[in-house]
C-alpha positions in Angstrom: 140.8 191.6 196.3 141.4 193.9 193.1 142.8 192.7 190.0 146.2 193.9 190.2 146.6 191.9 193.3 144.7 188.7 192.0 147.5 188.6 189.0 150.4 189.4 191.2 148.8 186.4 193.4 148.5 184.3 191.0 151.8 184.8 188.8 153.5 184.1 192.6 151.9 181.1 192.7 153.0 179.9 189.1 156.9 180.9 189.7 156.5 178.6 192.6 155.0 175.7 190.6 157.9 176.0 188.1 160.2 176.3 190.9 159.7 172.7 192.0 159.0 171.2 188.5 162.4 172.5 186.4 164.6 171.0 188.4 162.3 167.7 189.4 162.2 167.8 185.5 165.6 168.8 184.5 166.8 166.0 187.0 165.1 163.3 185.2 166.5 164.7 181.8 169.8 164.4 182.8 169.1 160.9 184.2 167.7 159.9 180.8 170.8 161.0 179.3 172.9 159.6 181.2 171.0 156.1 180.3 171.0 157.1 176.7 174.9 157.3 176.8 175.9 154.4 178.9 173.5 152.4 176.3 175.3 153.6 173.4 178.5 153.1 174.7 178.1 149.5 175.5 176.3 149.0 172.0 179.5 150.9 170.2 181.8 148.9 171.9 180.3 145.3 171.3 179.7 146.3 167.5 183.3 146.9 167.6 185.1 145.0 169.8 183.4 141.6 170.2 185.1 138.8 169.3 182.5 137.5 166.4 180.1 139.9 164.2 177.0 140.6 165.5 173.5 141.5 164.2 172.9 145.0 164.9 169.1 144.8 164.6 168.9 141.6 167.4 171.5 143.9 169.2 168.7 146.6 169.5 165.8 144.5 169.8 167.2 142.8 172.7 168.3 146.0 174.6 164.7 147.0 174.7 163.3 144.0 175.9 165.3 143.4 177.9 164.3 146.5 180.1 161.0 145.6 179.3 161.4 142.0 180.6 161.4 143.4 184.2 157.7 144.1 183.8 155.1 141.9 183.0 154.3 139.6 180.2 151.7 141.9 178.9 154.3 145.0 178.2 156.1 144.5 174.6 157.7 146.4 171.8 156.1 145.9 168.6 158.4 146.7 165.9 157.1 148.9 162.6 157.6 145.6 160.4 155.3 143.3 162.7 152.6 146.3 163.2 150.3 145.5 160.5 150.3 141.5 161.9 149.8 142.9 165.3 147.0 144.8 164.6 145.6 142.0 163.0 145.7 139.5 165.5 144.3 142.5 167.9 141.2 143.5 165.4 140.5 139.3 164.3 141.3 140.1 160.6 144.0 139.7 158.0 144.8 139.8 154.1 144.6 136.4 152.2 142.0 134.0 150.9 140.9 132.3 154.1 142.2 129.2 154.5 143.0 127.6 157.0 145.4 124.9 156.6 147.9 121.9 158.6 150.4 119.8 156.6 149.8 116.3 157.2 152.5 113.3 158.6 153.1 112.5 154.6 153.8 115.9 154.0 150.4 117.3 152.0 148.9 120.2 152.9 145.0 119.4 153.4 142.4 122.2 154.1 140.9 122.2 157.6 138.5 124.3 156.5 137.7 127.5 154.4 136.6 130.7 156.8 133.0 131.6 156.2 132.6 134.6 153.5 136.2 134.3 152.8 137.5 134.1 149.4 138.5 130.5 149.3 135.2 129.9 150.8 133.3 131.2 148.0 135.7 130.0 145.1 134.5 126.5 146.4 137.6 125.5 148.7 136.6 122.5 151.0 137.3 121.4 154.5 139.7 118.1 153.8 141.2 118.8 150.8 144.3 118.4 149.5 146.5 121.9 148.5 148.5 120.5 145.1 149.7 123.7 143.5 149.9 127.1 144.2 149.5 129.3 140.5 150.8 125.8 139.1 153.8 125.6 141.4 154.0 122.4 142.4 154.0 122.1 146.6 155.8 119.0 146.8 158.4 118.9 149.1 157.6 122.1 150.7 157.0 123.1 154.6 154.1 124.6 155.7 155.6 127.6 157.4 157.1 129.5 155.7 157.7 128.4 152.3 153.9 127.4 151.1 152.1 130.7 152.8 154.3 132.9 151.1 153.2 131.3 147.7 149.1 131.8 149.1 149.8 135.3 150.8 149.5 138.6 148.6 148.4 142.1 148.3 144.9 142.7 148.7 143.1 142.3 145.3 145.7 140.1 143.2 144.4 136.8 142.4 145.9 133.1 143.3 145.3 129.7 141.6 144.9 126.9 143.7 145.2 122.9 142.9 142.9 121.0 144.7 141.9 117.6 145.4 138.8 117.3 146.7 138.3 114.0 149.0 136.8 111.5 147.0 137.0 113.3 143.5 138.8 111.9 140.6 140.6 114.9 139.2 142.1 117.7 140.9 140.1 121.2 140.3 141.9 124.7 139.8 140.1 127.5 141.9 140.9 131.1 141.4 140.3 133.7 144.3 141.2 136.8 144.7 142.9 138.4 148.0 141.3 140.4 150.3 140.7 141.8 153.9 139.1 138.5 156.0 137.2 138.7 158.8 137.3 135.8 161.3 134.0 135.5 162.6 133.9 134.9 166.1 130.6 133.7 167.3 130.1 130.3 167.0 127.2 127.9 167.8 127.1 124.4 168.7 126.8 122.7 165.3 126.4 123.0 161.4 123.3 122.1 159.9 123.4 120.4 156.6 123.2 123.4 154.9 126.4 125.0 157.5 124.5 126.9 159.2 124.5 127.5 163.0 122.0 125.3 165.1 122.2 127.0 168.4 120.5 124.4 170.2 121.9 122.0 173.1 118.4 121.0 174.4 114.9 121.2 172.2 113.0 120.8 175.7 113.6 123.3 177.2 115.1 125.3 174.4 118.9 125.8 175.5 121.1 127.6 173.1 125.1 127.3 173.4 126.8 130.7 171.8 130.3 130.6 171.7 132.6 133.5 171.6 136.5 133.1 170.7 138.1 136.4 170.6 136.8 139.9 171.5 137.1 141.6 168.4 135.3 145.1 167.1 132.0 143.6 166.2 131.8 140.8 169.0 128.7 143.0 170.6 126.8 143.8 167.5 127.3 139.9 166.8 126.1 138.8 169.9 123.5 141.1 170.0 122.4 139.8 166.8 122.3 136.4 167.7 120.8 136.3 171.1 117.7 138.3 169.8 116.8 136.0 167.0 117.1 133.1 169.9 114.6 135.1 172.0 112.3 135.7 169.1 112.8 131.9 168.9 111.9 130.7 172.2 114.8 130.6 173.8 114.4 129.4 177.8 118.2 129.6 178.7 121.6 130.4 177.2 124.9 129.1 177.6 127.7 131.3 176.7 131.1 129.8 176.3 134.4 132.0 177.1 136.4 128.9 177.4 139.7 129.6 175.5 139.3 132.7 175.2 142.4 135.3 175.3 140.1 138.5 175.5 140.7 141.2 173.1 139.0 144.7 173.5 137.8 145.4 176.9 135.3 148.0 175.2 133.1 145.5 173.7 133.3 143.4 176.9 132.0 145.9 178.7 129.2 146.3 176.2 128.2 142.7 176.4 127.7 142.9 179.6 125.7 145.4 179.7 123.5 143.7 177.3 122.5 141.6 180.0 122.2 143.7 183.2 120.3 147.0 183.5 122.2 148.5 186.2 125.4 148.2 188.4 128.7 148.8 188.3 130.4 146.9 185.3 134.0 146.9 185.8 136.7 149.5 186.9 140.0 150.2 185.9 143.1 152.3 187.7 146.2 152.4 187.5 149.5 154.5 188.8 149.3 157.4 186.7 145.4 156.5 185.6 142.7 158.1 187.3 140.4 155.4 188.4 137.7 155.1 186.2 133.8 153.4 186.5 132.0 151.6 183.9 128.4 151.3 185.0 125.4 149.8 183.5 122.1 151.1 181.7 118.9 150.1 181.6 118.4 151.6 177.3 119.1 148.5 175.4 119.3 145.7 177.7 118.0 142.6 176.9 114.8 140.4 179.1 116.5 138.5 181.8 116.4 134.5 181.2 118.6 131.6 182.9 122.2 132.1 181.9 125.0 130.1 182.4 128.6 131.1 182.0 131.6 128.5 180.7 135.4 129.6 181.6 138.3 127.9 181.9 142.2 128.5 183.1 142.9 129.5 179.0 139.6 132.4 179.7 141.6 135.9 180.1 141.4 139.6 180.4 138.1 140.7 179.1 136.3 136.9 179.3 137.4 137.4 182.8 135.7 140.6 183.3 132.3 139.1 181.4 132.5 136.4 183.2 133.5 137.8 186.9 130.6 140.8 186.5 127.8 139.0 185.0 128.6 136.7 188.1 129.1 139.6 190.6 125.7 141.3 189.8 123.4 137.8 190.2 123.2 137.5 186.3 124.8 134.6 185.5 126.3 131.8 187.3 129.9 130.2 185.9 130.7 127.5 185.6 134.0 125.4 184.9 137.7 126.3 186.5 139.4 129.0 187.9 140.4 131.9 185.0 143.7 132.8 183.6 144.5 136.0 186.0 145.1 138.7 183.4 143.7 141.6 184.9 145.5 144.1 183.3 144.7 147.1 181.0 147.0 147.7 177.7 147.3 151.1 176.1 148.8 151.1 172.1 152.2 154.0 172.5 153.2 155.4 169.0 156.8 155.5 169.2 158.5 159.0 167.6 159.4 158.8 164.3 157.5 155.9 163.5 159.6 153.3 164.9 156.7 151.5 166.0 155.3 150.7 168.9 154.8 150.1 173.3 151.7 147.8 174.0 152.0 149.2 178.0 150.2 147.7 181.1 149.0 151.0 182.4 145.9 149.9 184.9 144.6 146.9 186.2 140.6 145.9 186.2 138.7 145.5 189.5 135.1 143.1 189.2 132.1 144.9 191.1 132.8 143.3 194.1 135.8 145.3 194.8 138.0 141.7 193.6 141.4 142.2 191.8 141.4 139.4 188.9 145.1 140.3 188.2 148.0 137.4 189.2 150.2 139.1 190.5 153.8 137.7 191.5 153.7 135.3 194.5 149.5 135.5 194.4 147.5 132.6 196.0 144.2 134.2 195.1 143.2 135.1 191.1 141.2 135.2 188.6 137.8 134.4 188.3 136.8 131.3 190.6 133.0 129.4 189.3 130.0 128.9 191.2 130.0 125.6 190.1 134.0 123.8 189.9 133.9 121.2 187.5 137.5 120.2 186.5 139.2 118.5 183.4 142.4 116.5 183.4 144.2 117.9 180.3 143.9 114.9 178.1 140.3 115.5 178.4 140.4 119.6 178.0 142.6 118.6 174.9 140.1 115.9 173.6 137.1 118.5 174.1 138.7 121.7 172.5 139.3 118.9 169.2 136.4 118.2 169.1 134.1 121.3 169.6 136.5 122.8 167.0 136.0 119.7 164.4 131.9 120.1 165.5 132.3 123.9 164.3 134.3 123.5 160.6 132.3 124.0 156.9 132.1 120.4 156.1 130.8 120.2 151.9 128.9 118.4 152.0 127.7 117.5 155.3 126.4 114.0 156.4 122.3 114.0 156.7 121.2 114.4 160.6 119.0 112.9 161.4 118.7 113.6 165.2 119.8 116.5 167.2 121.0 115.6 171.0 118.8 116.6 173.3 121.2 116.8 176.0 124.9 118.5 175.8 127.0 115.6 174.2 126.4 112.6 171.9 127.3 109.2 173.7 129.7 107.6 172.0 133.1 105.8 173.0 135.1 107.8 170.7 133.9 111.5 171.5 134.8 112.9 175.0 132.3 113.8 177.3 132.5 117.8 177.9 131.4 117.4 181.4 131.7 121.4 181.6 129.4 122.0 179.1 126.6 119.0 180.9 126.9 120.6 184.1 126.1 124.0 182.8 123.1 122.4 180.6 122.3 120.4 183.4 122.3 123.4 185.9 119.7 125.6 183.2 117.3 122.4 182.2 116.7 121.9 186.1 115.6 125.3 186.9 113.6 125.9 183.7 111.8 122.5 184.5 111.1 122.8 188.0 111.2 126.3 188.7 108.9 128.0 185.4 109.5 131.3 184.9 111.1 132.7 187.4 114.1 135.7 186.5 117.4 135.4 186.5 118.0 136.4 189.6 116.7 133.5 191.4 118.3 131.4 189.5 122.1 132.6 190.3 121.0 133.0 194.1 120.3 129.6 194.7 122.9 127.9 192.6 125.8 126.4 195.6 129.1 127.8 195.1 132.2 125.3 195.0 136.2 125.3 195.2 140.0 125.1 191.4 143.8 123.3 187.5 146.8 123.6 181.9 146.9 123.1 178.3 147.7 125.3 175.1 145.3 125.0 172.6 147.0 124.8 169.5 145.6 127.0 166.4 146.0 126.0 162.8 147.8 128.5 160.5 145.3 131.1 158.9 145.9 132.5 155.5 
């Protein structure tokens, strides 16, 4: 074929392309504005015609979630003034001293406890005490939310004065600190030494370390990473990695953790209707030896705990342990609006474990999520009593009472701490193979662990400022 007749082919071929897309396209124009009419004609008649005044602003807002309220959950406008908080919660950071703080039943605000490296932290803030004034403004009387943390919020790199009464003190102290970007670490071990750092350790023999992640954030991998090598370089016989509670975060770091641990494989997949399907697979450059791991989930463990958890367990890494996941399968993409009128979070895929298994809930769904190897359930007084009191385990306490003794087994016996029978088993499940079975991998662990059968509670998270 010459090249006169190659063009004429292919022009012929383009006409006809157009052909059926202008008016497919033109179609869908003109159904978009007829929408965009009918919308602002109900909207100009309310404004005008309803019987009280109305708030033009809720007006809008609810017009556009409305229509997104027929999707799922997971789809939500973000408006330009709640951006910057939005990216915040999604990236684990935010601007302020570090604080985190509850008002108590006689109305004083007491310091749960000071974030690590944050500002409060190193102007000498301490867990337990008691907030007095705020630049000498007294906080008598005041509520928590949002009269007090508009006092202690600022711009990045102005200064605030804060009142304190430190427990047992005589006189209140003034502390000065100055604002700044905070990063809430999210890696967390299983108690403070006396000198607050992390003691990894659930078990001295065998060495069993506990990590424990909260939130998938931007550094959650180099973190981990981190961590788990010094606790090989330690000793370390066998790991438990706790995703209980956690509400995911970026599936890109998940999918990095994960491969930290397996050398090859498929790791997860994601498609969706107008996403091409798309294959995260494993390799062997940077993974780490294999050892005896054991993963914690719960019915609070979503979206990207679900895929740790689901393909460490689908590729005989890991076995889990605890109750049946969340359900949030689901993929979000971050949609600039035009003009800057903010922004769609949009459920555009959903995630598929190795196996082929959908961990999404969808409407009417008897199967979901990711169901453990070994099913150990919790009433929720007892998941409620637990989640206390691993938090209260983890806080800066200044200073901390001597220790004296370190469990050797998962929890301390005692009539007023609750026994996190999650957290034995998984111990329990790791101290048995290392003792009876040596040194065997990984693999032969997983493989002869018994698979069983599945149960609600908000965990409620002090303010942080």
């Amino acid at each position: 074929m010459n090249r006169e007749k190659l063009a004429w082919t292919i022009s012929v071929l383009l006409i006809a392309i157009l052909a059926f897309q202008i008016p497919h396209g033109m179609a869908q124009r003109d159904n978009d504005y007829a929408f965009v009419r009918t919308l602002v004609d109900i909207h100009r008649q309310v404004s005008t015609n309803y019987v009280e005044s109305v708030d033009e602003s809720k007006l809008e807002d609810a017009a556009i979630n409305g229509m997104l309220g027929q999707l799922d959950p997971f789809t939500v406008y973000v408006p330009p003034a709640k951006q910057e908080e939005f990216d915040q919660l999604l990236e684990g950071n935010f601007k302020g001293v570090g604080i985190q703080l509850n008002q108590r039943d006689d109305g004083k605000v007491e310091v749960i406890t000071p974030i690590d490296g944050s500002p409060a932290f190193k102007a000498g803030v301490q867990a337990g005490d008691i907030v007095l004034k705020v630049n000498g403004e007294s906080l008598e009387g005041l509520k928590l939310t949002p009269d007090i943390l508009k006092k202690i919020k600022g711009a990045i790199g102005t200064s605030v004065t804060l009142t304190l009464q430190h427990e047992g003190a005589k006189d209140p102290v003034d502390l000065t600190m100055t604002r700044e970007e905070v990063i809430v670490p999210t890696i967390k071990g299983y108690s403070r030494k006396p000198n607050n750092t992390w003691d990894y350790y659930v078990s001295d023999e065998p060495k069993i370390a506990y990590v424990r992640l909260t939130q998938f954030t931007p550094d959650s991998f180099e973190k981990l990473k981190a961590v788990v090598t010094d606790l090989l370089k330690d000793g370390m016989k066998g790991l438990v990695f706790d995703l209980r509670w956690n509400p995911g975060g970026r599936l890109d770091e998940a999918v990095k953790i994960i491969d930290l641990f397996i050398d090859k494989g498929i790791i997860v997949s994601t498609k969706g209707r107008n996403r091409p399907e798309r294959i995260e697979r494993a390799k062997a450059v940077g993974t780490l030896p294999k050892f005896p791991m054991v993963v914690l989930v719960n019915e609070h463990s979503a979206s990207a705990s679900e895929v740790v958890s689901g393909s460490l367990m689908d590729n005989h890494r890991a076995v889990v342990v605890g109750t049946r996941t969340y359900g949030k399968g689901s993929v979000q993409e971050l949609i600039p609006l035009e003009g800057g009128n903010g922004e769609l979070k949009m459920t555009v895929a959903y995630y598929y474990l190795p196996s082929g298994r959908l961990v999404h809930r969808k409407k009417d769904a008897t199967d979901w999520g990711v169901e453990p190897m070994i099913n150990v359930p919790m009433d929720d007084a007892t998941e409620r009593a637990v989640a206390q009191a691993r938090y209260e385990q983890e806080l800066f306490r200044h200073p901390l009472p001597k220790v004296t003794t370190r469990p050797s087994t998962t929890t301390k016996s005692s009539t007023t701490q609750p026994i996190d029978t999650q957290l034995k088993a998984g111990v329990d499940s790791l101290r048995s193979f290392i003792i009876f079975q040596g040194d065997q991998g990984s693999d032969d662990y997983v493989k002869n662990i018994p698979t069983t059968k599945p149960t609600s509670m908000p965990l409620t998270v002090p303010a942080v400022e």
